[in-house]
VEXKE-974579 format. One line per field, with one value per residue: residue number from 0; x, y, z of N, C-alpha, C in turn; chain. Coordinates in steps of 0.2 Angstrom, whole numbers, plus 2048, in hexadecimal, padded with zeros to 3 digits. Example, Ala and Ser with C-alpha at 12.3 -4.5 7.8 and 13.67 -1.06 7.14 Angstrom:
% VEXKE-974579
n <- (0,1) $
n_u <- (842,840) $
n_v <- (7E4,7F5) $
n_w <- (827,823) $
ca_u <- (83E,844) $
ca_v <- (7EA,7FB) $
ca_w <- (827,824) $
c_u <- (842,840) $
c_v <- (7F0,800) $
c_w <- (827,827) $
chain <- (A,A) $
***
This chain:
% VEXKE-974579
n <- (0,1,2,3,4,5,6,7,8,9,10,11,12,13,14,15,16,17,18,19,20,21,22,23,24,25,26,27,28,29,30,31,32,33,34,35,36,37,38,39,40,41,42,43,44,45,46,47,48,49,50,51,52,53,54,55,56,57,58,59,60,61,62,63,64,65,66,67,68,69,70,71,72,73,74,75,76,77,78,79,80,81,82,83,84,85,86,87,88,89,90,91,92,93,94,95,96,97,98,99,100,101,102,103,104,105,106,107,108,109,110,111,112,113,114,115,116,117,118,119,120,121,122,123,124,125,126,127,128,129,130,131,132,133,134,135,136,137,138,139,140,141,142,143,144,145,146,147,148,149,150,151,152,153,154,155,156,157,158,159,160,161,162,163,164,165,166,167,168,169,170,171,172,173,174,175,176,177,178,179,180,181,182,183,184,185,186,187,188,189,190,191,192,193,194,195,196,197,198,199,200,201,202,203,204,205,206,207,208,209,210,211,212,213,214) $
n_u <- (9BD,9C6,9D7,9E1,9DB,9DB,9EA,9EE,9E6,9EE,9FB,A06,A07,A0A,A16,A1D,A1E,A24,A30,A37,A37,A40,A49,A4D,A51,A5C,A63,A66,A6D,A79,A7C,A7E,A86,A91,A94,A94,A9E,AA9,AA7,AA7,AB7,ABC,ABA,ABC,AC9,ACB,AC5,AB7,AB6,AB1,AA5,A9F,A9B,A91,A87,A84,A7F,A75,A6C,A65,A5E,A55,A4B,A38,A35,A2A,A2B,A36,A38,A2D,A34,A3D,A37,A36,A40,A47,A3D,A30,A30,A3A,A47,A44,A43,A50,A5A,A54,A52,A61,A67,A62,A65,A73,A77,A76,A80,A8D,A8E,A91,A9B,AA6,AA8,AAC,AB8,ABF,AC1,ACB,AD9,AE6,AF2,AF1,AF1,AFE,B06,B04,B09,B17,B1A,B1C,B10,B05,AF9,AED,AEF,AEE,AE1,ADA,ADC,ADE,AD6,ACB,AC4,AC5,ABD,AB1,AA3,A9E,A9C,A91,A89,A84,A7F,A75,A6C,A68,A61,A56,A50,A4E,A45,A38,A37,A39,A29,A25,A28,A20,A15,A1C,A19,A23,A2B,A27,A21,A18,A11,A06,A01,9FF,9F5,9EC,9E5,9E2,9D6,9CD,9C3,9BB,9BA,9C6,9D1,9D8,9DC,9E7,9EF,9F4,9F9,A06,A0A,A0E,A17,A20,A28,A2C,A34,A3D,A42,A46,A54,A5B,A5D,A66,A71,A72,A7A,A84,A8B,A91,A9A,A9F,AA8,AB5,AB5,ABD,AB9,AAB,AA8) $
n_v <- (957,949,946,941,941,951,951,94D,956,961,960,964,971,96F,967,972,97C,972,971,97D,980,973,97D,988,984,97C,985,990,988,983,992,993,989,98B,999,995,98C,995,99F,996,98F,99B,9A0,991,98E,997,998,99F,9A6,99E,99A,9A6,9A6,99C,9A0,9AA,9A6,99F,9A6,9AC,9A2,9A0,9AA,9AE,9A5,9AA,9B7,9BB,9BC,9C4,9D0,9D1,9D5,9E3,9E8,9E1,9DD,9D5,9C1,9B8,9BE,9C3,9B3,9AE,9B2,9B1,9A4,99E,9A6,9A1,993,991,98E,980,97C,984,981,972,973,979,971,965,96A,96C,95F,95A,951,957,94F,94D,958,95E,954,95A,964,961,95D,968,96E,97D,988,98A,97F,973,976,974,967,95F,963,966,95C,951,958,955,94C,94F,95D,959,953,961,967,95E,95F,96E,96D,966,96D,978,974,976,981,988,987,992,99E,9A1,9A9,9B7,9B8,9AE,9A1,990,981,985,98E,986,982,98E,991,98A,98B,998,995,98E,983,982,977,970,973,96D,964,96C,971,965,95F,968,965,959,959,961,957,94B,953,954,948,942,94C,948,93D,93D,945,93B,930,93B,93A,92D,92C,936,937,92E,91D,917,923,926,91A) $
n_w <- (79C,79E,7A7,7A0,791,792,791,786,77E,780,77D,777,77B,789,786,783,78D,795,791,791,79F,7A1,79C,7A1,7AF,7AC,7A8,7B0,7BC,7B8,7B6,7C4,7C8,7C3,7CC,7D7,7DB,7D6,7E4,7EB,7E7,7EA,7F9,801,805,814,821,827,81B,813,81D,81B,80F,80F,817,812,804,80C,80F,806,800,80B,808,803,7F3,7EB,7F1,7EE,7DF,7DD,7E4,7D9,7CD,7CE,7CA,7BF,7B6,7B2,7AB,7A3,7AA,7B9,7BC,7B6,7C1,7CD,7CF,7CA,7D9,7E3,7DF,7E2,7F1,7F5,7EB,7ED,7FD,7FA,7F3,7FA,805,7FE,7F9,803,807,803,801,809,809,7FB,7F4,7FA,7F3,7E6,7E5,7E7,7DA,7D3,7CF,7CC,7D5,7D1,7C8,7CF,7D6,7CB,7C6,7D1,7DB,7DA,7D0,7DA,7E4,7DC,7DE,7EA,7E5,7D9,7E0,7E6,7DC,7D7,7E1,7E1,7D6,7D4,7DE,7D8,7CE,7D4,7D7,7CC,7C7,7CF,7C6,7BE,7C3,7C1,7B6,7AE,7A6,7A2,7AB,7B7,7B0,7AC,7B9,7C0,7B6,7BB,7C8,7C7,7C1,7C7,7CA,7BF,7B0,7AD,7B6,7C1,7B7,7AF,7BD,7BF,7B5,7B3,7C0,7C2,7B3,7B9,7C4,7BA,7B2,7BE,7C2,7B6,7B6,7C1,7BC,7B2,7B9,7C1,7B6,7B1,7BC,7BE,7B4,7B2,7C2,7C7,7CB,7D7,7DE,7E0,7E6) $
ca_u <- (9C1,9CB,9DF,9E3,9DA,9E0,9F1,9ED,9E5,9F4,A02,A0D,A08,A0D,A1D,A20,A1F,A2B,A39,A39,A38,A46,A51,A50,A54,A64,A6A,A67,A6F,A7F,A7E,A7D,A8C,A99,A92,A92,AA4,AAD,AA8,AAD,ABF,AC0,AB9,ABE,ACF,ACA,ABD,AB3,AB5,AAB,A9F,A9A,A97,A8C,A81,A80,A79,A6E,A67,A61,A5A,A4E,A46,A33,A34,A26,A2C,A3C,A36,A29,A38,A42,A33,A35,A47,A49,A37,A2C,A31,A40,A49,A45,A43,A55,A5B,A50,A56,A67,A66,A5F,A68,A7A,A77,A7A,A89,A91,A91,A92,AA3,AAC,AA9,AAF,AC0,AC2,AC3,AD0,ADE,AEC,AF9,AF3,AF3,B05,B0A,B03,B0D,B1C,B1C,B19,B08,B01,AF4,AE9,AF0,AEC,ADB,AD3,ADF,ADD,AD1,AC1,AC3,AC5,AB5,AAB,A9F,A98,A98,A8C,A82,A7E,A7B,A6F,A67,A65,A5D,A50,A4C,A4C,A41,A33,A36,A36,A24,A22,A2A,A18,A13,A1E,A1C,A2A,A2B,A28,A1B,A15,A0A,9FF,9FF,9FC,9EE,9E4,9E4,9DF,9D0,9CB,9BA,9BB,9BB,9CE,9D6,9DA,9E2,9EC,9F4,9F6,9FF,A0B,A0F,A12,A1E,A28,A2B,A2F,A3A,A43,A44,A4C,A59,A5D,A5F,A69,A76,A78,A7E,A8B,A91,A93,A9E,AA7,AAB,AB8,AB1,ABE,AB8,AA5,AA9) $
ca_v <- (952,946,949,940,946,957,953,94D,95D,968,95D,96A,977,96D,967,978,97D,96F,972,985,97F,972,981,98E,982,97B,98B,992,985,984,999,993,986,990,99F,993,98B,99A,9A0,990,991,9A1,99E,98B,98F,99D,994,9A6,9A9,996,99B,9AD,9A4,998,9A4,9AF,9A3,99C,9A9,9AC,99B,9A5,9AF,9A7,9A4,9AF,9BE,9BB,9BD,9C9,9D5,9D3,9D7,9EA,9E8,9DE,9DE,9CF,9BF,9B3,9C1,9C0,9AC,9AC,9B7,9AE,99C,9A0,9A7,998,98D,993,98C,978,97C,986,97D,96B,974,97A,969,961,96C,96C,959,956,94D,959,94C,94D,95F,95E,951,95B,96B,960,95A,96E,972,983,986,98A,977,96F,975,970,960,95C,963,966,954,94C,959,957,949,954,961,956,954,966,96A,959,960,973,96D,961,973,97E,972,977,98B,98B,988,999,9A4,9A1,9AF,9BB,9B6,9AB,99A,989,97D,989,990,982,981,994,995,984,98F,99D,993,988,981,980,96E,96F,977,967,961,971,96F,95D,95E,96D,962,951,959,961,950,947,957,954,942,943,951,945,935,940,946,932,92F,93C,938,929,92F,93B,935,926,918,917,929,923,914) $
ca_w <- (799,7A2,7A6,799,789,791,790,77E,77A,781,77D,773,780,78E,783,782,794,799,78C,795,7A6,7A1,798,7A6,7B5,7AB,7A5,7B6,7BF,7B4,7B7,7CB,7CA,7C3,7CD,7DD,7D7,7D8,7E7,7F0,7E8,7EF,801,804,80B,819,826,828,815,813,820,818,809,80F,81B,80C,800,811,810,801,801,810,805,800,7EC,7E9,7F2,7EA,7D7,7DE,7E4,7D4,7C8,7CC,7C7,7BA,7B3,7AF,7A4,7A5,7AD,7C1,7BE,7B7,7C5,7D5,7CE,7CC,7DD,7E5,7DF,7E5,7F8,7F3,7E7,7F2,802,7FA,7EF,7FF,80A,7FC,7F7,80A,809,7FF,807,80A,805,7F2,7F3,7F9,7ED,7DC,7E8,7E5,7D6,7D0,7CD,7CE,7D9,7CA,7C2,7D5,7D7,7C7,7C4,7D6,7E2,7D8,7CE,7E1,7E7,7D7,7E0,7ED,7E1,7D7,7E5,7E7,7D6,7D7,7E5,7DF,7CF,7D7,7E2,7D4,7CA,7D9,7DA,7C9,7C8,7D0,7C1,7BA,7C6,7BE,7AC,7AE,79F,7A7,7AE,7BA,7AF,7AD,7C1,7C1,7B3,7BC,7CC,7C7,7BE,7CD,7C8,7B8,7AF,7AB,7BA,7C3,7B3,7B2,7C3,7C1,7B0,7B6,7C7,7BF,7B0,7BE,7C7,7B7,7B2,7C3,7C2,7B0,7B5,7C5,7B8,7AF,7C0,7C0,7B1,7B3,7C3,7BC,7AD,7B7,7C5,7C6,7D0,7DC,7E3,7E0,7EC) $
c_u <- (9C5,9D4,9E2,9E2,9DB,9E8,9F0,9ED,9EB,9FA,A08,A0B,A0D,A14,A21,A22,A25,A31,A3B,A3A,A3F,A4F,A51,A53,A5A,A67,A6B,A6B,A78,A81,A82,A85,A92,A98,A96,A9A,AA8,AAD,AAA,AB4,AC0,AC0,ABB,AC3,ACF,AC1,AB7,AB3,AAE,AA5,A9C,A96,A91,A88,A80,A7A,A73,A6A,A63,A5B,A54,A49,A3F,A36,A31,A28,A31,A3B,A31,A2F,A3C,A3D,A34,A3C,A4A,A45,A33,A30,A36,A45,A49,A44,A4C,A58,A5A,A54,A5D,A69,A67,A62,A70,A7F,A7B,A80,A8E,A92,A93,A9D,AA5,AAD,AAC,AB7,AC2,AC5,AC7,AD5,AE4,AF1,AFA,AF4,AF9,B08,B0A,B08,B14,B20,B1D,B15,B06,AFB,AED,AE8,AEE,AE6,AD7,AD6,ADF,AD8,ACB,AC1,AC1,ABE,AAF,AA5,A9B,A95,A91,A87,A80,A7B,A73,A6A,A65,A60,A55,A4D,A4A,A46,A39,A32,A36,A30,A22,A23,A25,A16,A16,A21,A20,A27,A2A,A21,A18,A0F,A04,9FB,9FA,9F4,9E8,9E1,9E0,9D8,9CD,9C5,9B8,9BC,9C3,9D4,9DA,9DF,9E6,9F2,9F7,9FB,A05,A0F,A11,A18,A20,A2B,A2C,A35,A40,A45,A49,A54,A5E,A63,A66,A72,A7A,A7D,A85,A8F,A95,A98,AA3,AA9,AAE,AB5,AB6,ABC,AAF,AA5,AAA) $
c_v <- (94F,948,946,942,94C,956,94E,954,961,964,961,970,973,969,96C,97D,977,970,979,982,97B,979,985,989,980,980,990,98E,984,98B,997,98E,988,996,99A,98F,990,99D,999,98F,996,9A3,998,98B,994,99A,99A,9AA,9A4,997,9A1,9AA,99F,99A,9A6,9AC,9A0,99F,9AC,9A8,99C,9A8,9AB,9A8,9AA,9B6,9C0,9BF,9C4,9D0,9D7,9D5,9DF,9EC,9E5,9DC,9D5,9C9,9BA,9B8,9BF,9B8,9AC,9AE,9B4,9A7,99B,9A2,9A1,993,98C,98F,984,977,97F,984,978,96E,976,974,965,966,96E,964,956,954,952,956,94D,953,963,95C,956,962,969,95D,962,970,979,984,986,982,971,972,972,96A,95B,95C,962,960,951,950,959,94F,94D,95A,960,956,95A,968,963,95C,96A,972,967,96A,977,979,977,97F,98D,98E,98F,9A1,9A4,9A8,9B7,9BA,9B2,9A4,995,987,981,98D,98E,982,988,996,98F,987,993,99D,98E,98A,981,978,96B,972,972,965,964,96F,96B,95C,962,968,95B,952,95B,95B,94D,94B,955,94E,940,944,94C,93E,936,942,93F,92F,933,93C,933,926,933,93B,92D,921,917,91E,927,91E,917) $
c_w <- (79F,7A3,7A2,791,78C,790,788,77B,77A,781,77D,779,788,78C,783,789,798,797,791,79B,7A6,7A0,79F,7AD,7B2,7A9,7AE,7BB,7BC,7B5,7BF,7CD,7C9,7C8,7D7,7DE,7D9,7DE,7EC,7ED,7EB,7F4,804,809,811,81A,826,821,812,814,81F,813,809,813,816,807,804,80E,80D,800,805,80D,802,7F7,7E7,7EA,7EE,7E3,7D8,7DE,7DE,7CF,7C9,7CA,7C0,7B4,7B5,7AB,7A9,7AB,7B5,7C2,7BE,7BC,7CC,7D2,7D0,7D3,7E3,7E3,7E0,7EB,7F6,7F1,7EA,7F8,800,7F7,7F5,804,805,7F9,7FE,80D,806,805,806,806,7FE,7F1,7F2,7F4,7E9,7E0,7E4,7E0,7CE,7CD,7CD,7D1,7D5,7CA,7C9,7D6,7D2,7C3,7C9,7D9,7DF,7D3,7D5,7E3,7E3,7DC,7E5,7EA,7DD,7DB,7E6,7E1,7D5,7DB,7E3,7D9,7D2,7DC,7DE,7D0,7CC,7D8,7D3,7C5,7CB,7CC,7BF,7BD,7C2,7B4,7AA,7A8,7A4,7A8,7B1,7B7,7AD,7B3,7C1,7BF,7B7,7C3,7CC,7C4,7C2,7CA,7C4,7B7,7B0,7AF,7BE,7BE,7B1,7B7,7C3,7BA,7AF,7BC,7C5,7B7,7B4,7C0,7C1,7B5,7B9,7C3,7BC,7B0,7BB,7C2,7B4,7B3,7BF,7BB,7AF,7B9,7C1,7B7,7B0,7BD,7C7,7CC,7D7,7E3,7E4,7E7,7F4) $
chain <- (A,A,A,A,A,A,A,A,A,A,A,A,A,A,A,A,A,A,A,A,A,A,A,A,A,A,A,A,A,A,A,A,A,A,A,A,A,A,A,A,A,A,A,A,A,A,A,A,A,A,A,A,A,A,A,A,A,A,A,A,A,A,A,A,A,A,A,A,A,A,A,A,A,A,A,A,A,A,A,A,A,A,A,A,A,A,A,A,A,A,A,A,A,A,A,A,A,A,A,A,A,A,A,A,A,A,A,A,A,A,A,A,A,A,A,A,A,A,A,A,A,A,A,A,A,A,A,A,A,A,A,A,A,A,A,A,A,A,A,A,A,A,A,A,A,A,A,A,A,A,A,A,A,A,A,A,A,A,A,A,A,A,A,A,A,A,A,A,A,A,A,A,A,A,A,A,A,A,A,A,A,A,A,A,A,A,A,A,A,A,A,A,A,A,A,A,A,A,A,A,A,A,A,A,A,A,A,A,A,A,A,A,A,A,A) $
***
């Protein structure tokens, strides 16, 4: 059959496969932001606290995908497990450098002002500084959730939910009639999943960030 009456026949399979791929990269990515969040309030202010944080998560980022998930399988088992675990992981690096270059770049002065108007440092970070860094934070969470769309595809290896296992089973069945249309319906729902998630990003930047800081 053609790639289109395959993606007839397997519609709900292939619906079902992208609903999963969508759920674990958002719930992973939402774990990765607050995860990536904290640790930039709490290294921003100390140059060599900043720069642990952002070698530490490099270096994760180093590790291939595969091995990644391969090491946690004898930890954590099979399944959603080392996918939630490696994504979350992986997805750290973006949210954490973009959140410390942007709560680095506040302007001093407004910092002073809400000082002197009596803020609490609490009531001046998240009434001041991370409203003012929330743009490049968006940028990292835009750009970890476009990486993660890609390395999700590889939970398939380890049992994992998601598109991948279309890619993996057409793979594994190279030269069969439907292994191409396999691969080919795994890697074109990822790119619209990423294109979606991206269109998505826009409209709240849009919404949450006021235009004069857009500009």
């Amino acid at each position: 059959m053609n790639f289109w009456e395959y993606l007839g026949s397997r519609h709900q399979q292939l619906l079902t496969d992208a609903y999963q791929h969508a759920s674990v990269v958002f719930q992973c990515m939402v774990v990765a932001t607050v995860l990536g969040l904290l640790i930039a309030v709490a290294t921003y202010r100390s140059g060599w606290a900043g720069d642990l944080a952002t070698t530490a998560t490099s270096t994760i980022l180093t590790i291939p995908s595969l091995a990644m998930i391969g090491l946690l399988i004898p930890v954590v088992g099979l399944g959603v497990p080392p996918t939630v675990v490696a994504l979350t992981l992986y997805g750290l690096l973006p949210v954490v450098r973009n959140a410390i270059v942007g709560l680095r770049g506040v302007d001093p002065s407004l910092v002073d002002a809400a000082t002197g108007i009596g803020m609490s440092r609490l009531t001046r970070l998240t009434r001041v500084e991370l409203p003012l860094a929330w743009p490049p934070v968006l940028t990292g969470i835009r750009v970890s959730t476009q990486m993660l769309m890609g390395i999700a595809a590889i939970a398939a290896y380890a049992s994992g939910p998601g598109l991948g296992n279309q890619i993996f089973r057409g793979i594994a069945s190279l030269g069969s009639r439907n292994a191409l249309n396999q691969v080919l319906s795994g890697t074109l729902g990822i790119i619209v999943l990423a294109l979606l998630f991206d269109a998505a990003y826009v409209l709240l930047g849009r919404l949450t960030i006021p235009r004069g800081i857009r500009v």
